[in-house]
C-alpha positions, -999 to +999 in steps of 0.1 A: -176-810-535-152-784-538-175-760-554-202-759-525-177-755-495-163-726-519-199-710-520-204-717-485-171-694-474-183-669-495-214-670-487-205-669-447-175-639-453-207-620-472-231-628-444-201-613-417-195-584-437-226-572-443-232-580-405-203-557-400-210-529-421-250-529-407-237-527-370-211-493-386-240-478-399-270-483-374-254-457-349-246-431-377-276-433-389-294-428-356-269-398-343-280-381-376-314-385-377-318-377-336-299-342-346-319-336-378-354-347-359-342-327-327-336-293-345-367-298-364-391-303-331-371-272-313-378-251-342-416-256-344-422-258-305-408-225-307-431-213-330-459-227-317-450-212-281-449-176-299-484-182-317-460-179-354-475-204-380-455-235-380-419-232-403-414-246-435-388-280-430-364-282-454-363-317-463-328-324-481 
């Protein structure tokens, strides 16, 4: 009986860190990938408003 209540807390403290480490990450991820999409969209409305072909994206 030991065994499966011993697998359960583990199981649970994996569950809550993961949990944790998900809700770190979601707004990092977002911040960066706003900035990166942002500066992308500026740089080819601006092109497109001086009638240049669209820019090559550098994609990292």
């Amino acid at each position: 009986m030991k065994k499966k209540s011993l697998l359960n807390k583990t199981l649970t403290q994996f569950i809550i860190c993961t949990a944790i480490i998900l809700l770190l990450a979601t707004p990092l991820f977002y911040l960066l990938t706003k900035h990166y999409y942002a500066e992308d969209m500026i740089d080819i409305i601006e092109a497109t408003q001086q009638g240049h072909p669209l820019p090559e994206l550098e994609v990292v």
